[in-house]
VEXLODREN-124823 format. One record per residue (C-alpha): residue number from 0; residue in one letter; x, y, z. Coordinates in steps of 0.001 Angstrom, whole numbers, plus 500000, padded with zeros to 6 digits. Example, Ala and Ser with C-alpha at 12.3 -4.5 7.8 and 13.67 -1.06 7.14 Angstrom:
REM VEXLODREN-124823
  pos  code       u       v       w
    0     A  512300  495500  507800
    1     S  513670  498940  507140
END
This chain:
REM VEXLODREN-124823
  pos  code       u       v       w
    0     X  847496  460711  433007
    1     X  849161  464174  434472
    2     X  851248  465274  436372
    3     X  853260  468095  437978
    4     X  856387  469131  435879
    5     X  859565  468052  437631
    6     X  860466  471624  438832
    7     X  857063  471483  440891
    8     X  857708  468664  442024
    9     X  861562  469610  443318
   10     X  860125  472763  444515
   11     X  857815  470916  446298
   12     X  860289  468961  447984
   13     X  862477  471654  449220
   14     X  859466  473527  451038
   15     X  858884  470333  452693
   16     X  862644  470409  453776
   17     X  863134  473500  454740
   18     X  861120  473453  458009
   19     X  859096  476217  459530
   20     X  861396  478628  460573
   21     X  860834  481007  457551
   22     X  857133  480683  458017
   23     X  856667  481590  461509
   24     X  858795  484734  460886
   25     X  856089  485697  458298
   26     X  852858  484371  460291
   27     X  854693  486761  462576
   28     X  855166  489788  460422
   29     X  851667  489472  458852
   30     X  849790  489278  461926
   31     X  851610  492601  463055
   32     X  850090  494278  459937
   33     X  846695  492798  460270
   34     X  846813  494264  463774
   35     X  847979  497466  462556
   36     X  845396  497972  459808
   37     X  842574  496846  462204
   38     X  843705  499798  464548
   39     X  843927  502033  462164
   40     X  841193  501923  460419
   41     X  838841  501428  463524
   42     X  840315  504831  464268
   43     X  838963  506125  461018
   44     X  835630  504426  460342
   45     X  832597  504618  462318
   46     X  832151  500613  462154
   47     X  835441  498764  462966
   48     X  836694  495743  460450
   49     X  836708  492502  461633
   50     X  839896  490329  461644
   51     X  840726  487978  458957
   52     X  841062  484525  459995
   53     X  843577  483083  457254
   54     X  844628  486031  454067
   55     X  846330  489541  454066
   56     X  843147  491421  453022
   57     X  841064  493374  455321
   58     X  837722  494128  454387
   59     X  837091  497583  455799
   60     X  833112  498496  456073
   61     X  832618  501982  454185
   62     X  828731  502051  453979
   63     X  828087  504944  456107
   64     X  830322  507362  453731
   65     X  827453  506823  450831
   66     X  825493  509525  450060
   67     X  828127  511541  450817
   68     X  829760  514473  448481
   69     X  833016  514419  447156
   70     X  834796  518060  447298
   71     X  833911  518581  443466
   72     X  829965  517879  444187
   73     X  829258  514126  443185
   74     X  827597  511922  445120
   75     X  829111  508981  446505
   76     X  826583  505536  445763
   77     X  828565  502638  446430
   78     X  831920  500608  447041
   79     X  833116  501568  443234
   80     X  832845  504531  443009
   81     X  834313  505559  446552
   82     X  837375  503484  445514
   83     X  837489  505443  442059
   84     X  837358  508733  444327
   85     X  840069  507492  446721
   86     X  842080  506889  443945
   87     X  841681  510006  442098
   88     X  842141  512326  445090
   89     X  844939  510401  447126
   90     X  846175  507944  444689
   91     X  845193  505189  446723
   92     X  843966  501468  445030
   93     X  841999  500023  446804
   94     X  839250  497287  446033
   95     X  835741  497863  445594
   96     X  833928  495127  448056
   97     X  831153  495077  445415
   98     X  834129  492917  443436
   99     X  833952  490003  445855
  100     X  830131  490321  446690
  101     X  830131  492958  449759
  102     X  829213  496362  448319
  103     X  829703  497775  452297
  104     X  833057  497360  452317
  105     X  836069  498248  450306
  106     X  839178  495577  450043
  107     X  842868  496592  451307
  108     X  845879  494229  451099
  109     X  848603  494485  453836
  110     X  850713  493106  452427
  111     X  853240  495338  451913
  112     X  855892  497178  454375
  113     X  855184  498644  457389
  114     X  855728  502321  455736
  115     X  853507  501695  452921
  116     X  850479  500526  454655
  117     X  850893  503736  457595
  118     X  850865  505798  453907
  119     X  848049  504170  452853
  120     X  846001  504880  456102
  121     X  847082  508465  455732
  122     X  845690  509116  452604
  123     X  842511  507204  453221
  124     X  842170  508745  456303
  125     X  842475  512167  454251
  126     X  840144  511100  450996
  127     X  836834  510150  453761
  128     X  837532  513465  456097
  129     X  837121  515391  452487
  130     X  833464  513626  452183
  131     X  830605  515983  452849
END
């Protein structure tokens, strides 16, 4: 028979212990980003994301931008390679939708400071204004 290792186990016993303070301060501080990104990025794409209901990922629907040109001539054809595009011309990562089984969107993660993710817009922002 197995079990958790005693360190899971005693970390598993001070989360229970240490109450819900901590947590509500991040529920808090995530749901500020998510609320953020979802503004943002309704002001950039033609079809607004929907809120996530439970992780720090925002799938972001990018569709209408294929079949676009990129400033050097190629053709944009799907979640990839607008990702591989965004990263070579901004040097922004972000995740192809076509990863998790949604070609039409692309996959950003706010979870990172408040500075970071405005940055991030930006240069998004930039990367699909470029697209002919």
């Amino acid at each position: 028979m197995h079990h958790p290792c005693n360190v899971a186990q005693y970390a598993a016993l001070a989360a229970l212990k240490m109450g819900r303070e901590s947590t509500g301060f991040m529920k808090e501080a995530f749901q500020k980003r998510r609320d953020y990104m979802l503004k943002r990025t309704s002001a950039i794409l033609p079809t607004p994301a929907k809120a996530p209901e439970g992780a720090f990922y925002l799938f972001a629907p990018v569709s209408e931008f294929y079949g676009k040109k990129t400033p050097d001539g190629k053709t944009v054809k799907d979640s990839v390679e607008l990702c591989q595009y965004i990263l070579e011309s901004e040097g922004l990562a972000i995740v192809p939708g076509a990863a998790f089984g949604d070609d039409s969107c692309v996959r950003f993660s706010y979870a990172a400071d408040n500075e970071t993710l405005a940055k991030a817009c930006d240069r998004f922002e930039a990367a699909l204004k470029k697209l002919k």
